[in-house]
C-alpha positions, 0 to 999 in steps of 0.5 A: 616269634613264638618258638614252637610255631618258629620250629615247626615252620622251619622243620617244613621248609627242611622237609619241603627242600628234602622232598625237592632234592628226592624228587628232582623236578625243576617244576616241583623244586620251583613251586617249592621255592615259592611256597617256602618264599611266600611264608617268609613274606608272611612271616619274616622271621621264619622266614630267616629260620629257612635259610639257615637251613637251606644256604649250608645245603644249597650245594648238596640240594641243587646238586640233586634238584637244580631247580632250588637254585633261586631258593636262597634269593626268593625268600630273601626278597620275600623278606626284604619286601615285607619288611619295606611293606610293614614300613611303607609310611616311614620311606625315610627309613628306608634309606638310614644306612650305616657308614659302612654300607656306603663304603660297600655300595661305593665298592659295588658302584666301582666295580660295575661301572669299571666292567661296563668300560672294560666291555663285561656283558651286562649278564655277568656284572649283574651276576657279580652284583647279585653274589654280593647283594643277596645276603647283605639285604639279610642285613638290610631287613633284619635289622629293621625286624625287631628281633627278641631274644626269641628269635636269636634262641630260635636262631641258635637252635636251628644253626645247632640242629642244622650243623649237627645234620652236617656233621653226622654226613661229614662223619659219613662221608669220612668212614664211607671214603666218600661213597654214603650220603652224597650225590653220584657226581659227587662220589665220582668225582676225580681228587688229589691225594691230598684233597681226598682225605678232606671232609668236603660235607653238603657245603661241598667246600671243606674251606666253606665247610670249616667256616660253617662249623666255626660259626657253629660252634660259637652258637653252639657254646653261646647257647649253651649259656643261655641255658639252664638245663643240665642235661642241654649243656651237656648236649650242647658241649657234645655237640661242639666237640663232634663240630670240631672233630669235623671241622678237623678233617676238613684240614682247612690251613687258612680256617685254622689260622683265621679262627687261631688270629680271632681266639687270641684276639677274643681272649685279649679282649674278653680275658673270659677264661671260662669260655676259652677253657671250654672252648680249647676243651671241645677243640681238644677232645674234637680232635682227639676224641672224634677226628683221630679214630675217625680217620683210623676207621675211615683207613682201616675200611677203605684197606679191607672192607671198601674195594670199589671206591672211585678214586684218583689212582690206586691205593694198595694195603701197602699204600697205607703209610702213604695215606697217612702223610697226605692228611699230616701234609696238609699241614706240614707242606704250607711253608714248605718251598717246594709248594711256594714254589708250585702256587708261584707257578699255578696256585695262590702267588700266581694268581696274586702275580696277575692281579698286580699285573692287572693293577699296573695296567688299570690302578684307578678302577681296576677292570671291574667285576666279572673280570678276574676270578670271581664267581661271574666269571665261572659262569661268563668268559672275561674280556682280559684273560686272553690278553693276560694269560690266564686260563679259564675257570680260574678262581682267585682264592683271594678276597683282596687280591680280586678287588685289588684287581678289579676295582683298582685304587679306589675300590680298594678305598671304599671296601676298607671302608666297609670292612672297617667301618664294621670293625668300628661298630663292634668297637664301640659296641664292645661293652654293650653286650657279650656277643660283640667282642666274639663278633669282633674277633670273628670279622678279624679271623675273616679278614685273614681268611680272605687272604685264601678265600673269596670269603665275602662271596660265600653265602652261607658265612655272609648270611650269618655274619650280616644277621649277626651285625643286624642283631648288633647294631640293634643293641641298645646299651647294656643298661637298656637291653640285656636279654643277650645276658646270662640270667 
């Protein structure tokens, strides 16, 4: 991938997806979708760049323009399709997969046929099908791409430049109490007190907006050891800082502890005390230094200068105090009894209730997908909620939970398997090269995340994180292949 050529690319799909968003044309938005497709099918690797770009702005772009809905998927099947192209007299390749991608069709088998006997239209199974196959075909084609270590510098420059973009809107958003750099729907929005005061950014998700700026931040500090110019390691620690003063106003509890459980485990592994010094110093300074004046400007204009701020219920100068103890609260309260008594009732532990419930009932295959709070059933009406009593629109707010739920016994089996058969790579890959062991503590961080999160249905973290495995499993042994390394 030559760089330049690689940036530029990648600059005129931004430009292209922006032009869409300003001028909200289902026709234009569409024709758009399938230039920037096309380009990826010409050139696979750009075509990777775009959707670094589009997937953490998906949200803030089909808000605006609804017709960039299927951006993401054209262009990850352009790619997948060049790649089975470029590779059509070796078909055998196509069908060399990983142990863990066999536990992760198992899983996707389970889950469909379970929904077809429970009587799912077939409309939301292959939504369902859709939220979790899309980004693993990322992995699918890139790790049959030959990637260099140009394309991974490429790849860490345009993450940096994009989350810088979402961090300027997220510092935006925070000093403008919600009204600047976001769609009308979205500034009149109605939120609790307590979700208010979070940065929910263009990801329109502060729990996917912190995830987004985790990731960030690796690349970030990874390339800043990749290269050589005092001044760009300088920028690049910069960077980091303001991602993490960012990433602590979104006051995403279950990001905090995933990301907590993956340093310790990557200090453990790693024993690299110049990287973890370094990193608790952007994580210090970005709270200190960004998050904390921040969110005393953002008080102090929202008391005197902002008086027309759409908001649930009145906040008065007097209300200031107040104000202050929803964002402290949002880390005091999660092991308070009050709020285990109130999620028991309607949040987490009422949704975790149900879906052992369900699994009593159906402890073989569960009730299949599209049944119980995924992303099908947002958009489909599930055949069990009546009869289980639950309300529509619920979302699970637990990975495994929902499988449990969903694909019983032995869904369960087959997505251990995939998780764990993940981990196995990276295990034995540890010593291969240095970005395995951040990888490695990452996929576990995430494993406790999707204890909060239907973490595996986010696109924006499974188009990362199955690129990253792409690049992985690519890796010969330190010996052979060593471009990863600092020189």
């Amino acid at each position: 991938m030559n760089n330049r050529i690689s940036y530029s690319i990648a600059g005129a799909a931004a430009a292209l997806f922006f032009l869409a968003a300003a001028i909200p044309s289902t026709i234009l938005a569409f024709a758009i979708s399938v230039v920037v497709a096309a380009i990826a099918f010409l050139r696979p690797k750009e075509g990777l760049l775009s959707i670094l770009i589009y997937f953490p702005m998906r949200s803030f772009l089909t808000e605006m323009s609804p017709g960039l809905k299927m951006a993401g998927d054209l262009i990850i099947i352009a790619i997948t399709l060049r790649v089975l192209w470029d590779t059509r007299r070796d078909v055998r390749s196509w069908f060399h997969f990983h142990a863990f991608e066999y536990g992760f069709f198992v899983f996707l088998l389970i889950g469909s046929v379970s929904a077809f006997l429970t009587g799912v239209e077939p409309a939301a199974i292959i939504f369902q099908l859709r939220a979790f196959v899309i980004t693993y075909l990322v992995f699918y084609a890139a790790k049959r791409l030959d990637l260099t270590k140009e394309d991974i510098i490429s790849f860490l420059w345009v993450t940096t430049a994009t989350a810088m973009l979402l961090v300027v809107q997220g510092l935006v958003e925070k000093l403008s109490v919600r009204t600047w750099m976001m769609p009308e729907a979205w500034v009149n929005r109605a939120l609790s007190p307590n979700n208010r005061v979070r940065v929910y950014g263009w990801l329109n998700n502060p729990n996917v907006l912190s995830v987004y700026l985790t990731i960030a931040f690796m690349c970030a500090l990874y390339l800043r050891s990749m290269v050589t110019s005092k001044w760009l390691k300088v920028a690049l620690f910069i960077s980091a800082v303001l991602m993490m003063g960012v990433w602590t106003l979104t006051y995403s509890r279950g990001t905090w502890i995933g990301f907590a459980i993956g340093f310790i485990v990557f200090i453990i592994l790693s024993r690299n005390w110049r990287s973890t010094v370094l990193a608790l110093t952007a994580i210090v300074l970005g709270a200190v230094v960004v998050s904390v004046p921040v969110t005393s400007a953002s008080r102090y204009i929202e008391a005197n200068i902002i008086n027309d701020v759409p908001r649930t219920g009145t906040i008065s100068d007097n209300d200031t105090s107040e104000d202050v103890s929803y964002e402290s609260k949002r880390i005091k309260e999660t092991f308070e009894l009050s709020t285990v008594e109130l999620s028991q009732q309607t949040g987490r532990l009422f949704v975790v209730n149900k879906g052992f419930e369900i699994f009593k009932d159906h402890p073989v295959i569960g009730t299949g997908f599209a049944t119980f709070g995924d992303s099908a059933t947002k958009s489909y009406n599930s055949p069990i909620y009546e009869k289980y009593e639950i309300l529509p629109n619920m979302y699970s707010d637990n990975q495994y939970i929902q499988v449990i739920a969903q694909t019983g016994a032995l869904g369960v089996i087959a997505f251990a398997a995939f998780l764990l058969g993940m981990l196995g790579i990276l295990w034995k890959k540890r010593h291969d090269n240095p970005i395995v062991i951040p990888v490695l503590s990452m996929l576990l961080g995430i494993c406790v995340c999707g204890l909060l999160y239907n973490i595996w249905e986010d696109k924006t973290f499974t188009t990362y994180f199955f690129l990253i495995m792409a690049i992985i499993v690519s890796l010969k042994n330190q010996g052979e292949n060593i471009w990863f390394q600092k020189k």
